[in-house]
ZAMARGU-4260 file (C-alpha; in steps of 0.2 Angstrom, whole numbers, plus 5000, padded with zeros to 4 digits):
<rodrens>
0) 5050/5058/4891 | 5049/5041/4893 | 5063/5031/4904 | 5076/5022/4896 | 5079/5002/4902
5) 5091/4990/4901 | 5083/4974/4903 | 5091/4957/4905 | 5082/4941/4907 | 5088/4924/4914
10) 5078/4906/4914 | 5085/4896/4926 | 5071/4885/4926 | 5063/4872/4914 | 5044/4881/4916
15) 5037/4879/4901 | 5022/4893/4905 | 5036/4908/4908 | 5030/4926/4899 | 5040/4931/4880
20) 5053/4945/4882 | 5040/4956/4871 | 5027/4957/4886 | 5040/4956/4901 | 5048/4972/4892
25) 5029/4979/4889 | 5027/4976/4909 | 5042/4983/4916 | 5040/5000/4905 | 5021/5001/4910
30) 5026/5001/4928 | 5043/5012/4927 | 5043/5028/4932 | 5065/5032/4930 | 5079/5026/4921
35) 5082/5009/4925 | 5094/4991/4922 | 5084/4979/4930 | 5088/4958/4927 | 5071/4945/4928
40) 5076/4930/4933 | 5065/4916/4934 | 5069/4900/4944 | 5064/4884/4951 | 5060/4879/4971
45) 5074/4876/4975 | 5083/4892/4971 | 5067/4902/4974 | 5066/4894/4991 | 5085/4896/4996
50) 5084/4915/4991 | 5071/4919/5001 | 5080/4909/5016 | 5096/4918/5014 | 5090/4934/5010
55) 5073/4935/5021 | 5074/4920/5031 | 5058/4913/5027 | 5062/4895/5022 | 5048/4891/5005
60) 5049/4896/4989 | 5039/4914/4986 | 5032/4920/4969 | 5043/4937/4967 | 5058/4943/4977
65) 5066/4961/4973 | 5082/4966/4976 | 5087/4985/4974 | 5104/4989/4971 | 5107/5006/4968
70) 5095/5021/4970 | 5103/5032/4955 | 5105/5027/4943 | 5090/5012/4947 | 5099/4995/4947
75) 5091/4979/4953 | 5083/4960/4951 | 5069/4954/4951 | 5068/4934/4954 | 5051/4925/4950
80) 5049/4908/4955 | 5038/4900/4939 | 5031/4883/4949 | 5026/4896/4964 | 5017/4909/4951
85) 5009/4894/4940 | 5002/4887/4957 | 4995/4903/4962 | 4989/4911/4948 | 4978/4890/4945
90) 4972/4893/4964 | 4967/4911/4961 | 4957/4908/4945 | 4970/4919/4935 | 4975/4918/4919
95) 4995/4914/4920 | 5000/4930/4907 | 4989/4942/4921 | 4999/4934/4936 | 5018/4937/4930
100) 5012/4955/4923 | 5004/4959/4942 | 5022/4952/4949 | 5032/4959/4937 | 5025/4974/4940
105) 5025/4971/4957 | 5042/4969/4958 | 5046/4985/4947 | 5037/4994/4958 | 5050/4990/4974
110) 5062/4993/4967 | 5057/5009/4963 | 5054/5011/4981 | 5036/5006/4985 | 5032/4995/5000
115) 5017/4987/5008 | 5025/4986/5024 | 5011/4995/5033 | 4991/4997/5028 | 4995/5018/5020
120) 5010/5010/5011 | 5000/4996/5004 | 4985/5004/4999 | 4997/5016/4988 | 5005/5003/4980
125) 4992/4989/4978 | 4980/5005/4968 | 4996/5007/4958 | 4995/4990/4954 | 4980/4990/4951
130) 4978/5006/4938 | 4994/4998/4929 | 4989/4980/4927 | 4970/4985/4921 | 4980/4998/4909
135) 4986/4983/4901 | 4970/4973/4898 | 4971/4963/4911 | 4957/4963/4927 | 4962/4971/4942
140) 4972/4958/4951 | 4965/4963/4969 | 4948/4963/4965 | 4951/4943/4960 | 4957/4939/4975
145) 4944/4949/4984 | 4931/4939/4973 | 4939/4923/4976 | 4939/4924/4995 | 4922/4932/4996
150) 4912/4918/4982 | 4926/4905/4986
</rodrens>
């Protein structure tokens, strides 16, 4: 059976490059594994870069930021920060649709309980990445990076 979610998505910025609801919805089910009410929340620098000062005290904006609030039933955000993922996904030689599915999914994935804290860790949850995102059409998003460093 598949999972149930409640999804609820805020713009607080003016991005005009930000994903429809259709494919954010079609993301966070593809990378879901329990019942969940997650929020998206898509901001500017300066909010992006004042939650990740207040909350990880690292003092720039960041692409995605997760925060868990419950374990059951599975409640949490998920804040994206459109000028930091537009930038990135330009630098990277991504298509802008394949970067917010890889953070979205990212992002699902934390909150869910998965972490890249440490190299076993990582390696579980970047080839979960990886399997979901190519799932979904779109080309593996650590093998672009890989690319890029090695032919950059």
């Amino acid at each position: 059976m598949k999972p149930k979610i409640s999804l609820a998505i805020q713009f607080a910025t003016k991005a005009e490059t930000t994903p429809t609801r259709a494919n954010l919805r079609k993301w966070v089910l593809a990378a879901q594994e329990y019942d969940a009410e997650i929020t998206l929340r898509f901001v500017d620098e300066t909010e992006g870069r004042a939650l990740n000062h207040d909350y990880r005290g690292k003092d720039y904006a960041t692409n995605v930021l997760t925060f868990p609030l419950s374990d059951d039933p599975l409640i949490g955000d998920i804040v994206l920060c459109a000028p930091v993922v537009e930038h990135e996904a330009a630098e990277q030689g991504k298509p802008m649709l394949a970067h917010y599915a890889h953070l979205t999914i990212h992002g699902v994935l934390h909150l869910q309980g998965y972490d890249h804290e440490n190299e076993a860790d990582a390696a579980v949850m970047e080839a979960l990445e990886s399997q979901i995102v190519t799932k979904l059409g779109y080309a593996d998003p650590y093998r672009i990076i890989e690319d890029a460093i090695t032919h950059g």
